[in-house]
Each structure stands twice: as structure tokens, then as C-alpha cells.
N, C-alpha and C positions, 0 to 999 in steps of 0.2 A: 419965073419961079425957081427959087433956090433947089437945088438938086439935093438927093440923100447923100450922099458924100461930101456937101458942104455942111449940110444939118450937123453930121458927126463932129466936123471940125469947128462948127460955132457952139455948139454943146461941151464939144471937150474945153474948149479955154469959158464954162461959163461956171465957178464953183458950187452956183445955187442947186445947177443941175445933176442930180443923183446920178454915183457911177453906175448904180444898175439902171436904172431909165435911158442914160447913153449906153449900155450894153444893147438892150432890145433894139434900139438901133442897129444897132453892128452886125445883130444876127440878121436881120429884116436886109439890110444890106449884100453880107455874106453869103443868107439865100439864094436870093436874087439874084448874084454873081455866079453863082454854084460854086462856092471856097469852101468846103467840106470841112480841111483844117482848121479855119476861123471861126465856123459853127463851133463846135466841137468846144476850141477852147471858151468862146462864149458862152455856152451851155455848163462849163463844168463853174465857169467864174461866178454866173446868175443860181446853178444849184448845189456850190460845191464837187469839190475833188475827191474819188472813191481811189481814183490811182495818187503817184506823187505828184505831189502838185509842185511850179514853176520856182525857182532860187527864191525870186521876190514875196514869196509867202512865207520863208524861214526866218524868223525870228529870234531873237536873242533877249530874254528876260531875266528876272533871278526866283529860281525854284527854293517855295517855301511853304512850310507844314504847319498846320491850325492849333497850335497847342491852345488846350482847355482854359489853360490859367494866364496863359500870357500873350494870347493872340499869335498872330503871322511870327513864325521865325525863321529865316534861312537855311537852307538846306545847302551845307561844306563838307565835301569830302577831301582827303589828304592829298587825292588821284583830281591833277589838274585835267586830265581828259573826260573825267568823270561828271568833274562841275560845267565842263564845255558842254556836255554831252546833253546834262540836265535842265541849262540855262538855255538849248536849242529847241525851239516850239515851232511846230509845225503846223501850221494854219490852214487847215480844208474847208471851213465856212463859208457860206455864201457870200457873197460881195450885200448883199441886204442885209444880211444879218448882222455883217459886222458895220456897216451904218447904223443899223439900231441900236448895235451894244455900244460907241461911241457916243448916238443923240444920247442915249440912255443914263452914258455915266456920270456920273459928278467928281470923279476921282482923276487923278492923272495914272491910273493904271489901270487894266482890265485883266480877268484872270481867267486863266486855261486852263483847267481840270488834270492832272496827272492820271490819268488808267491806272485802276483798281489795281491789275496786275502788277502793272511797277511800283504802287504803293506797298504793295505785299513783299516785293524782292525790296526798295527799298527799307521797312520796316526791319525788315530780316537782316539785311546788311549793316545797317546802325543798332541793331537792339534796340529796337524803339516800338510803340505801338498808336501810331498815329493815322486816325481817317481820312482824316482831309490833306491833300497835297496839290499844291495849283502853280505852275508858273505865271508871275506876275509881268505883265507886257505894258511897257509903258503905253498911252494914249495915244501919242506921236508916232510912234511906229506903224499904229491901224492906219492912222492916215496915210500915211506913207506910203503904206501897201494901196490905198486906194489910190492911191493921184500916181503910182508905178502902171496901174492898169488904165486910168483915164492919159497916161501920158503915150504908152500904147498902143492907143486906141487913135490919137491923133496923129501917130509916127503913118501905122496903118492907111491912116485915110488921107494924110500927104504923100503918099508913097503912091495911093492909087487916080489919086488925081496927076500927078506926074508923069503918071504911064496914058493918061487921057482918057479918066472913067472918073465920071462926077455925075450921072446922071440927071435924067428932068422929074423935077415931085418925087415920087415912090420910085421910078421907074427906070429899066436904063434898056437900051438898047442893043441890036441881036450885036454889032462893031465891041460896046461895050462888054459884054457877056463873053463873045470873044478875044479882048484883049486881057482879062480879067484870069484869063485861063494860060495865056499864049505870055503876056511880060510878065518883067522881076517884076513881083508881086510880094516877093517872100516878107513875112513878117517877123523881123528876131528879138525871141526875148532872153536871149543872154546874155543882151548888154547890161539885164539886171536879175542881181542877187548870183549864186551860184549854177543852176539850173539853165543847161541851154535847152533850147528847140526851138519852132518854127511855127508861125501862122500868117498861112498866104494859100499860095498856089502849086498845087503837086507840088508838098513839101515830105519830107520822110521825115520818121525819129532819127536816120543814123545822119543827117546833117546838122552835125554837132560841129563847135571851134572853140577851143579852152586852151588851158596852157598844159605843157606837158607832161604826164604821165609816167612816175619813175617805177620799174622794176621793183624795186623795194618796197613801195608804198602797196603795190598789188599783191605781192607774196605774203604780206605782214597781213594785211586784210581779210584774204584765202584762208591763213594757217589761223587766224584769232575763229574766224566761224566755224572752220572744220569742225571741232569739237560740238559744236551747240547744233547742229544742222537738223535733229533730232528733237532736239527742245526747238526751235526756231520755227518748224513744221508745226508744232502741237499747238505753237500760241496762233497761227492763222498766217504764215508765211505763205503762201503760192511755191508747193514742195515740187513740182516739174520746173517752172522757172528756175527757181533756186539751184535746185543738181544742175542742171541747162549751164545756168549761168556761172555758177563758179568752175564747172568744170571748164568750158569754154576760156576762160580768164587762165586759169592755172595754166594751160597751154600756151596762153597767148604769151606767159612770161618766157616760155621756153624758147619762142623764137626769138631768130639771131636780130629780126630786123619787123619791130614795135610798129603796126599801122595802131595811130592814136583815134583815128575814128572809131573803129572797129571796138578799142578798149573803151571808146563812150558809151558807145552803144550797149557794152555786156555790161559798164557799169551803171547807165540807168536801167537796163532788165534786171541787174540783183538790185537796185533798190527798189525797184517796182515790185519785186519778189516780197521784200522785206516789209514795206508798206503793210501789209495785211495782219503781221505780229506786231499790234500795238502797244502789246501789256509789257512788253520782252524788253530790258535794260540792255541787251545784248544786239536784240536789232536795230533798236533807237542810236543806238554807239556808233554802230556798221551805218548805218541812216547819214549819221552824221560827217562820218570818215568819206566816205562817196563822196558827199556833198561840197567839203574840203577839194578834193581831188578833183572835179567835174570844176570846182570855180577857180582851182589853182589857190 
């Protein structure tokens, strides 16, 4: 009888088979293994992300406003960091959900809601007074995100057969559950999108690896939110993070000698901070500046 860690691996190369139906796998797996980090990120994948979610869910569309009389028209601003900013959609939806809205479409694009809030700052910014605002996301891209996770999922389960855990049926054994604890197990998804971290075995957020981190890029970052920190709070930022983490960062430019871990780690706390002010053009911006920075 094929073992649950083959199951996953003939699942993951089968495309008929749903990436959520191979997720339940994974957690029944992970379980079973006692890999806490794999649950975790299993659970956030099958119900959606409340924190930020992984590089491979960041998206790149073209943000556009419903006018009445002439349908979808593009949203250009003068400010090329502005249209980066706008065209960067962040995707927290569950892995089913965005199978549904894929079977669902008939278009080659699917569109993502702009927050009330930033429709409001942007109306106010163009003089304009428009309802509806949506980044349009090409079709391919959904997929893309999904076969990112199902490809994952089988790096994962070749990784744990390799260490010599493939168990029998459902089941694996006390060697098994053991070594599942004890080898590299670790699972990295920063080889995709921007976003590092870890799903494996006694893994932390701060085993982070990206490309370097310049001085300037963190002092420019620090000095644009000082100002807003106030506003940034009211829109639903995490205001103890926040102070936490920028303060932490300012410091860290001051020393003579940059551990780059260290500046991963406060810079995914401030955008985990920032995560919570969604309506905010200011934190979306800072969202996106990290993001940059974390993938080099």
C-alpha cells in the first residue's frame, strides 16, 4: 500500500486534482508528523491569510475605475512608484476560492476589489468621484499562484521522502515521526515571489536569505512613514508592532556593521504591522517597498 507521502507526490503531478483537496493532504500529513509550521501554513492556504501572506501571492495587474459612461478605464498616475504601487495586489484568498473564481470566469482576467478607503484617497488625489475601483489580474497568474503551491507541496514531500519518511496508508511510524522532527526537513518558499520563510521542522520567521539590504533603502523607508504613523494607526495598522519595528530598524541603520537577518526579520514585523491598514495608499506603498527589498 502506497504510503501518505507518495499520495501527495502522485497528487501533486496530477492537474485534475484540486490544490486544495492536495492541501488536506498535507495537513493530515503534517499532523501526523507533528510539523506545526506546515499546518500553519496549510491552514492559512485552505482558509486564507489574516497576516501577510508568501511573495507568490503578490501580484501584478492594471488598477482600473468603472466609469458610468465608458466602462473599465485605467488608473495613471505621473508618480511611476505610484502606478507600481497600484498595479501590486495582494492576494489572501483561499486556495478554493480562487479555483472557483478561475472555473467560474470566462474572461482572461479576474478582478480584485480596491478598499473603500483607498478609493476615497484616490478620488481625492485625481479629482474624481468614482465607486468602483478593481485591479484587473490576469487569469494566468491565478494559476500560477496555484501550481506555486502545488509545486511546493511536492518539493515538501520529496524532501521528506529523502530524509526516509514516506509512510504506510495514513500512517507512519514512532522512526518516522522521529526523523520528521530530527532531519533537514525545512521547507523554503523564497525561492518564489518576493516573500521568504519556512515550512518544515523547528523552522523560525527569522531564517530568512534574500539579497542585500542597503542603508539608504531603510532610512528612505523609516523617514516616508514617520510622518503617517498617526494615520497608519487609525486605518488598522498593529500600533505596538509598528513603533517596535520602526524603531528597531532606525537603529539598526546606525550600526557600523548590518546583520541582514536581523533587518529581515523587523522588515517582515513592519509589514506585518502594516498588513492590518488596508484602505491606507501609504501603507499599500510601505507593503510594497518591503516587498522589493525582502526579494532584492
Amino acid at each position: 500500500m502506497a504510503g501518505l507521502i507518495e499520495e501527495i507526490q502522485r497528487d501533486a503531478f496530477d492537474q485534475k486534482i484540486p490544490v486544495s483537496a492536495l492541501l488536506r493532504k498535507v495537513k493530515a500529513a503534517a499532523s501526523k508528523l507533528n510539523l506545526p509550521p506546515a499546518e500553519k501554513w496549510v491552514e492559512q492556504e485552505l482558509h486564507g491569510y489574516k497576516e501577510a501572506p508568501p511573495g507568490y501571492r503578490e501580484l501584478q495587474g492594471k488598477p482600473k475605475a468603472l466609469n458610468p459612461y465608458r466602462g473599465w478605464i485605467p488608473i495613471i498616475f505621473a508618480d511611476e512608484r505610484m502606478n507600481e504601487m497600484l498595479a501590486s495586489c495582494t492576494v489572501r484568498q483561499s486556495v478554493a476560492s480562487l479555483e472557483a473564481l478561475i472555473e467560474q470566469n470566462e474572461g482572461s482576467y479576474v478582478q480584485f476589489p480596491i478598499p473603500t478607503g483607498m478609493i476615497l484617497e484616490l478620488n481625492k488625489a485625481m479629482d474624481i468621484n468614482f465607486g468602483t475601483m478593481s485591479v484587473h489580474i490576469s487569469t494566468s497568474q491565478i494559476h500560477g499562484l496555484l501550481d506555486a503551491v502545488r509545486n511546493l507541496v511536492l518539493e515538501w514531500a520529496l524532501k521528506l521522502e529523502r530524509a526516509g519518511i514516506s509512510g504506510e496508508g495514513m500512517s507512519f511510524n514512532s522512526d518516522e515521526k522521529r526523523l520528521a522532527n530530527t532531519a533537514s526537513t525545512t521547507f523554503n518558499i523564497g525561492t518564489i515571489g518576493s516573500m521568504v520563510g519556512n515550512l518544515g521542522s523547528q523552522n523560525s520567521s527569522g531564517a530568512i536569505s534574500a539579497s542585500h539590504i542597503s542603508v539608504k533603502d531603510l532610512k528612505d523607508l523609516v523617514e516616508q512613514l514617520k510622518p503617517h504613523v498617526a494615520a497608519l494607526k487609525a486605518a488598522g495598522a498593529d500600533a505596538k508592532l509598528l513603533d517596535t519595528s520602526l524603531a528597531d530598524i532606525a537603529k539598526q541603520t546606525k550600526s557600523a556593521n548590518l546583520d541582514q537577518t536581523v533587518l529581515r526579520g523587523l522588515l517582515t514585523d513592519l509589514r506585518n504591522a502594516l498588513s492590518g491598514a488596508t484602505g491606507s495608499l501609504i501603507a499599500s506603498g510601505a507593503v510594497t517597498m518591503i516587498a522589493k527589498m525582502l526579494g532584492g
